[in-house]
N, C-alpha and C positions, 0 to 999 in steps of 0.2 A: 504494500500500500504506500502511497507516496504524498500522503496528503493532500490538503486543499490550500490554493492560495489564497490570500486573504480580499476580501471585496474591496476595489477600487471605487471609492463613495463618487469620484468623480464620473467615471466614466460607464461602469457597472449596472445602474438603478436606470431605469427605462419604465416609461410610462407604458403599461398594456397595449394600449392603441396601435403606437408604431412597432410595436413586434409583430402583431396581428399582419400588418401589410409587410415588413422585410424581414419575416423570421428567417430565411436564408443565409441574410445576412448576418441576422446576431448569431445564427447557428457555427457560422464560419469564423466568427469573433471567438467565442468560447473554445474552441478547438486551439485558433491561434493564441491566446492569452491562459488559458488553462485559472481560468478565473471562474468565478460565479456569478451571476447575475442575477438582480431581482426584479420585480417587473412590480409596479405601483396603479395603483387606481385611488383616483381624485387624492395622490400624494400620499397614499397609507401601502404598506410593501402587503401584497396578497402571496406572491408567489417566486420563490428562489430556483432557477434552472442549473443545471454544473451537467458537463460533458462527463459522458461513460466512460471514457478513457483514464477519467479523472480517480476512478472508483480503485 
């Protein structure tokens, strides 16, 4: 196991909406940065994503 890296508050936290239209993209983000993501509705974190790879 290799751990997890820790959330980049800056760049990491993505509002639902635009994942919904470029998950692709954040799909390909996560892989490259081997980071975590969490995903926010009206500004409160519903939901954290981390790549399988990660595991």
């Amino acid at each position: 196991m290799r751990g997890i890296a820790p959330l980049d508050m800056a760049n990491d936290i993505q509002s639902l909406t635009p994942f919904r239209r470029r998950s692709g993209d954040f799909m390909k983000q996560l892989k490259k940065t081997q980071r975590p993501g969490a995903f926010t509705v009206q500004g409160k974190a519903v939901a954290i994503a981390q790549g399988a790879d990660c595991l």
